[in-house]
C-alpha positions in Angstrom: 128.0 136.0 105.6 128.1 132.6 107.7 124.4 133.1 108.5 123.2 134.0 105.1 124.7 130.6 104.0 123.7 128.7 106.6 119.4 129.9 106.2 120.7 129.3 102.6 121.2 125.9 103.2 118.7 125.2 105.1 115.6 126.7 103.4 117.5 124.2 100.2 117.3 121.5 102.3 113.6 122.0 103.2 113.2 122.8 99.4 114.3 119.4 98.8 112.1 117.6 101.4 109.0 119.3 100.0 110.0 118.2 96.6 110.4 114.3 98.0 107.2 114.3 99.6 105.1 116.1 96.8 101.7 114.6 96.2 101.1 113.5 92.3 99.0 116.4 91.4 96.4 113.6 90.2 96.3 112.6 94.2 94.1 114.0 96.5 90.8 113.4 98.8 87.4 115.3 99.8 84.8 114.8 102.1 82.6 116.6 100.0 82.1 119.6 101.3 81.8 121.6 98.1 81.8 120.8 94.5 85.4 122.1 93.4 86.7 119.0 92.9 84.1 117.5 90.9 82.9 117.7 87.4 79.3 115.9 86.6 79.7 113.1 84.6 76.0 112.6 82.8 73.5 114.6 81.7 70.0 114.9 84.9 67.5 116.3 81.7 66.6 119.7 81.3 65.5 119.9 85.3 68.2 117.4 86.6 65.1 114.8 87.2 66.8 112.2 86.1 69.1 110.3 88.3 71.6 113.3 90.3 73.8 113.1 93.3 74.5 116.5 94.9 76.0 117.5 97.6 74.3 117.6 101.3 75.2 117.7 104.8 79.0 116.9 103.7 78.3 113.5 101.6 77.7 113.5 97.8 73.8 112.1 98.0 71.7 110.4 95.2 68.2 111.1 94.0 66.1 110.4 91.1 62.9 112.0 90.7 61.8 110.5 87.3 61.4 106.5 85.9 64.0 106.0 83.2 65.7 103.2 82.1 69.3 104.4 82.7 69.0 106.5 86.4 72.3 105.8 87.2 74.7 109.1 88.4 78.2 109.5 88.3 81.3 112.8 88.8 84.5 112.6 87.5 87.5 113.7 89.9 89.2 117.2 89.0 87.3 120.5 88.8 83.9 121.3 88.0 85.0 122.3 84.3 87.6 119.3 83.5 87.9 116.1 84.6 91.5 114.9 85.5 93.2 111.7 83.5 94.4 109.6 86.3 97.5 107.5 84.6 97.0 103.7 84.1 100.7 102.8 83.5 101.0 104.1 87.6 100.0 102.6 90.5 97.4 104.2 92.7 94.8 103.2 95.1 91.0 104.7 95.1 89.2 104.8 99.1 85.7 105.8 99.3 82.6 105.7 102.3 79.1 104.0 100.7 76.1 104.2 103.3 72.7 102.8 102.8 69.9 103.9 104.6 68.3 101.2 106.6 64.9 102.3 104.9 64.1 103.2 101.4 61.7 105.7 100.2 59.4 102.6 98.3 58.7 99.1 99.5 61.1 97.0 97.1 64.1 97.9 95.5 66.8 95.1 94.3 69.5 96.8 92.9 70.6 100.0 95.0 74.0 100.2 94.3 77.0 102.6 95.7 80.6 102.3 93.7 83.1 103.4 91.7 83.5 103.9 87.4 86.9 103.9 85.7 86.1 105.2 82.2 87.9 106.1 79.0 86.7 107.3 75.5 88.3 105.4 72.9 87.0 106.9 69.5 84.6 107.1 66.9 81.3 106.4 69.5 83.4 103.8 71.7 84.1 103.9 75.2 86.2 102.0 77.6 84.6 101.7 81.5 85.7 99.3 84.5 83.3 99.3 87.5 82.9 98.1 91.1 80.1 98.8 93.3 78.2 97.3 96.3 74.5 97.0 95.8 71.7 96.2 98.4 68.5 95.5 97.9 65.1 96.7 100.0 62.0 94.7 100.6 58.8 96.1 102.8 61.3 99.4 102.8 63.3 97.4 104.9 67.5 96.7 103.7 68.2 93.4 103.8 70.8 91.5 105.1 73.1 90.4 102.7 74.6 93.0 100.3 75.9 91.9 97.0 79.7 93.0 95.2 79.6 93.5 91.9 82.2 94.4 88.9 83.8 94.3 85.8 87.4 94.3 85.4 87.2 94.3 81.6 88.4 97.7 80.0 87.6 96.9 76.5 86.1 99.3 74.0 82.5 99.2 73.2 80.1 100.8 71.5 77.7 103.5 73.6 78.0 106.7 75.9 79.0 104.6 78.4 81.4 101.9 78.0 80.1 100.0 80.3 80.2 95.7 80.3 78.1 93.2 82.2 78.7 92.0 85.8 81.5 89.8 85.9 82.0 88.7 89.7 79.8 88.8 92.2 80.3 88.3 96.2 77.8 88.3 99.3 78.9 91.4 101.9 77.1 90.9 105.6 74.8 94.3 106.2 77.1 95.2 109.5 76.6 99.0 110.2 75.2 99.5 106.7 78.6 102.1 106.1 81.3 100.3 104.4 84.9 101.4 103.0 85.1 100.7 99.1 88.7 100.2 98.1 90.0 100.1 94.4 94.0 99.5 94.2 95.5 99.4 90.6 98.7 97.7 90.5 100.6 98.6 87.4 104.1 96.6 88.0 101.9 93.4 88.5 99.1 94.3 86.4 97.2 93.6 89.1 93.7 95.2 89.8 91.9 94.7 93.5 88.4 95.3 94.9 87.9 95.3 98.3 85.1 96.4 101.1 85.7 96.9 104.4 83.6 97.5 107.1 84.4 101.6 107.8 84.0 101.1 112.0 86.2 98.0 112.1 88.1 97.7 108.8 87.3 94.2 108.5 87.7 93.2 105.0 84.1 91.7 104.0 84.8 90.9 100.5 87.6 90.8 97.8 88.3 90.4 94.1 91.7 90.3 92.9 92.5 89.6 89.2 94.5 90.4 86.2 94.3 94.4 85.5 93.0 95.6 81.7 93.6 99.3 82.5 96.7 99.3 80.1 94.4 99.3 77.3 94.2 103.1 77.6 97.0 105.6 78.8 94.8 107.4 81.2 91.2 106.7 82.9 88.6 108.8 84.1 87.4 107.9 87.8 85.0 109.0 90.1 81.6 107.8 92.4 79.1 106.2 91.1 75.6 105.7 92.2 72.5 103.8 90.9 68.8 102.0 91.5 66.8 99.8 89.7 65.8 101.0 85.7 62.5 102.6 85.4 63.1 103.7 89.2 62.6 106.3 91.4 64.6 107.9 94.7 62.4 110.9 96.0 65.1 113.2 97.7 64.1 114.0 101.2 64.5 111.9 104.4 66.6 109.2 103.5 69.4 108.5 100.4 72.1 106.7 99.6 75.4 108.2 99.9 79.1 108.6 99.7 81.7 109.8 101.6 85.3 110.4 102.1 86.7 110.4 99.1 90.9 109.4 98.7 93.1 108.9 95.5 97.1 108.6 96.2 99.6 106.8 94.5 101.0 103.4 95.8 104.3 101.8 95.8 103.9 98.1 94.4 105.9 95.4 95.9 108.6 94.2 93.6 108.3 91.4 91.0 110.6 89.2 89.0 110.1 89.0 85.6 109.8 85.7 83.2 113.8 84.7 82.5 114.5 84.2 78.7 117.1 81.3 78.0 118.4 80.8 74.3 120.6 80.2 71.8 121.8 83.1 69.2 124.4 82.1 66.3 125.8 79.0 68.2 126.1 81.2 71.7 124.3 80.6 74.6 122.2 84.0 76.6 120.0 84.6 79.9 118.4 86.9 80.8 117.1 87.1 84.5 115.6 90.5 85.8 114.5 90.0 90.1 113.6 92.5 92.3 111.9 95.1 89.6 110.0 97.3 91.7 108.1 100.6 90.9 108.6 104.1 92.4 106.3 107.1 90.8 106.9 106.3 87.2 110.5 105.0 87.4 111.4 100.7 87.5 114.5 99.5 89.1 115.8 96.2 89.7 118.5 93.5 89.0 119.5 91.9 85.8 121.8 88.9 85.4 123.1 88.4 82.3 124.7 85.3 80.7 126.6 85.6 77.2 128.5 81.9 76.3 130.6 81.3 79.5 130.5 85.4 80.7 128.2 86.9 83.0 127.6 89.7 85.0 124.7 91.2 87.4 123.7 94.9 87.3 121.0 97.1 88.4 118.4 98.2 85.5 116.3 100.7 85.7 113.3 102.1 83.2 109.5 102.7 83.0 106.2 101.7 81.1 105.8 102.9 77.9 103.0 104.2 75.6 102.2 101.0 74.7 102.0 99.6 78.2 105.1 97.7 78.1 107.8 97.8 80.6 111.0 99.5 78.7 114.3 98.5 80.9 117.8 99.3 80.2 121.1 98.4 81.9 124.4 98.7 81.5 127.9 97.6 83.3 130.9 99.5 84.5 134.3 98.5 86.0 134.5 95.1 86.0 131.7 94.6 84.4 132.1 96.9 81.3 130.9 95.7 78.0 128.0 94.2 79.4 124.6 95.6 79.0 121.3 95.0 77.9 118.1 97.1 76.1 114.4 95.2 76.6 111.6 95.3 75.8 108.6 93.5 77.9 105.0 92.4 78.0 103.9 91.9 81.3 100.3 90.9 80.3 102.0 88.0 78.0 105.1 87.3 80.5 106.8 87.5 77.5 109.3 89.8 75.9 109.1 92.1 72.4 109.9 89.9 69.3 113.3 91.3 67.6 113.2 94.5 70.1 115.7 93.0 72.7 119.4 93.3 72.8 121.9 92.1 74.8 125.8 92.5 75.2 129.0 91.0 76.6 132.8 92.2 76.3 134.5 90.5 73.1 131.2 89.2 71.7 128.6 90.5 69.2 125.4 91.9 70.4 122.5 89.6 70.7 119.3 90.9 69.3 116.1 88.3 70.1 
């Protein structure tokens, strides 16, 4: 009997451990060497001659056999029959290889370019798209030596298959070993979305874009490699191609943030508000809030998450000594603002303040 409690307990405890450490099932990585994981984003033509990346020699490979004016190729992550939405109210962190060959199949090419698309549909013909990519361009077949980063951090909806808006930042990146680590970290506590490329033999960071994140304009986003040349183009398979590698998507833990205070006056009495230390675990928010009603106060812990709408919904309330205090809110991180009239805050022997 003592044994079969003890393995009991045990395989409950390793039960539990495996249950800590389980990946998000939107997480995940591949070095390519099949297609499970992948489902093709655009449509190659009737032969696949337009642009195509395929699989070969364990990187996903581009070519493009036929001149048109949009060549560029592109897989979503999940399987080859459904994409997987990748949540934009969590944070999580894309790693990818991009190699260009030191020779191209033609003499000049300006615009060979190895990234990333975030993509959402948004409804009657609109789409939603964020992209990063590192281009390089190819004179006398030869790469040159300053490689260009590009994106667009703007997630708004717009009209077309794609979704896609013009370059927005641009950066020089020094050729190195032409194989280069292409980092996308979405930050959904800050609202904070960051481009980065590294140099994949030294992990030098060779350039970097961080601004404000627009991902919260949809629930969930689409992402997966992307890889393009020059319009009316072409990139004969065979000796040499552009390629990626090395594929990671995981889930980050954001470092904690303090949120704006809000200071007022409700009916004669003064209120604060003051939440510090909100930080973000999977989908849950926890922190401290101090609250002020007239000449009472109290600090407790808060907790919460992001809501449908994007906004961070926090809730706290005391015990012991510091029953009777509490607070519901409601708040815009994009603004640094909170709700109008969806806020409330209480104290013992006073009325609840609603701002």
């Amino acid at each position: 009997m003592k044994k079969s409690i003890l393995i009991t307990i045990i395989f409950g405890v390793l039960i539990g451990a495996a249950q800590l450490t389980a990946a998000e099932k939107w997480e995940g990585s591949d070095s390519f060497d099949s297609v499970a994981k992948w489902k093709n984003f655009v449509k190659q033509g009737t032969n696949g001659e337009k642009g195509q990346i395929f699989l070969l020699g364990g990187q996903v490979v581009y070519s493009a056999t036929v001149p048109t004016y949009d060549n560029a190729a592109c897989w979503a992550w999940g399987s080859t029959k459904k994409w997987t939405l990748i949540p934009t109210g969590r944070s999580w962190e894309i790693n990818q290889e991009a190699i260009f060959p030191e020779a191209s199949p033609r003499a000049d090419y300006s615009r060979a370019g190895i990234g990333f698309a975030l993509y959402a549909e948004s409804g009657r013909g609109s789409y939603r798209s964020v992209w990063a990519r590192l281009v390089a361009g190819y004179n006398s077949n030869e790469i040159q030596s300053v490689l260009q980063a590009e994106s667009d951090f703007n997630f708004e909806a717009r009209q077309g298959s794609t979704g896609g808006g013009p370059l927005e930042e641009s950066g020089d990146v020094p050729i190195g070993s032409r194989r280069f680590t292409l980092v996308f970290r979405h930050d959904a506590l800050s609202r904070i979305d960051t481009f980065r490329i590294k140099d994949a033999n030294t992990g030098d960071v060779l350039y970097e874009r961080i601004d404000p994140s627009t991902l919260s304009q949809a629930r969930d986003c689409v992402v997966g490699p992307w890889i393009s040349i020059d319009r009316y183009s072409t990139w004969p398979g065979g000796s040499t191609y552009l390629a990626a590698d090395n594929w990671i998507l995981r889930s980050i833990t954001p470092d904690p943030i303090s949120l704006n205070s809000k200071t007022s006056t409700s009916k004669g009495v003064a209120y604060s508000v003051a939440v510090t230390a909100l930080g973000m675990t999977g989908a849950k928010l926890t922190g401290t809030v101090a609250l002020t009603v007239g000449s009472a106060s109290a600090t407790l812990p808060i907790t919460g998450s992001i809501d449908k709408n994007g906004y961070f919904a926090l809730t706290a309330k005391g015990a012991v000594a510091n029953k009777g205090f509490g607070c519901v809110l409601l708040y815009d991180v994009a603004t640094g603002t909170y709700r109008a009239n969806k806020n409330t805050v209480t104290a013992p022997t006073q009325k609840a303040i609603r701002f």
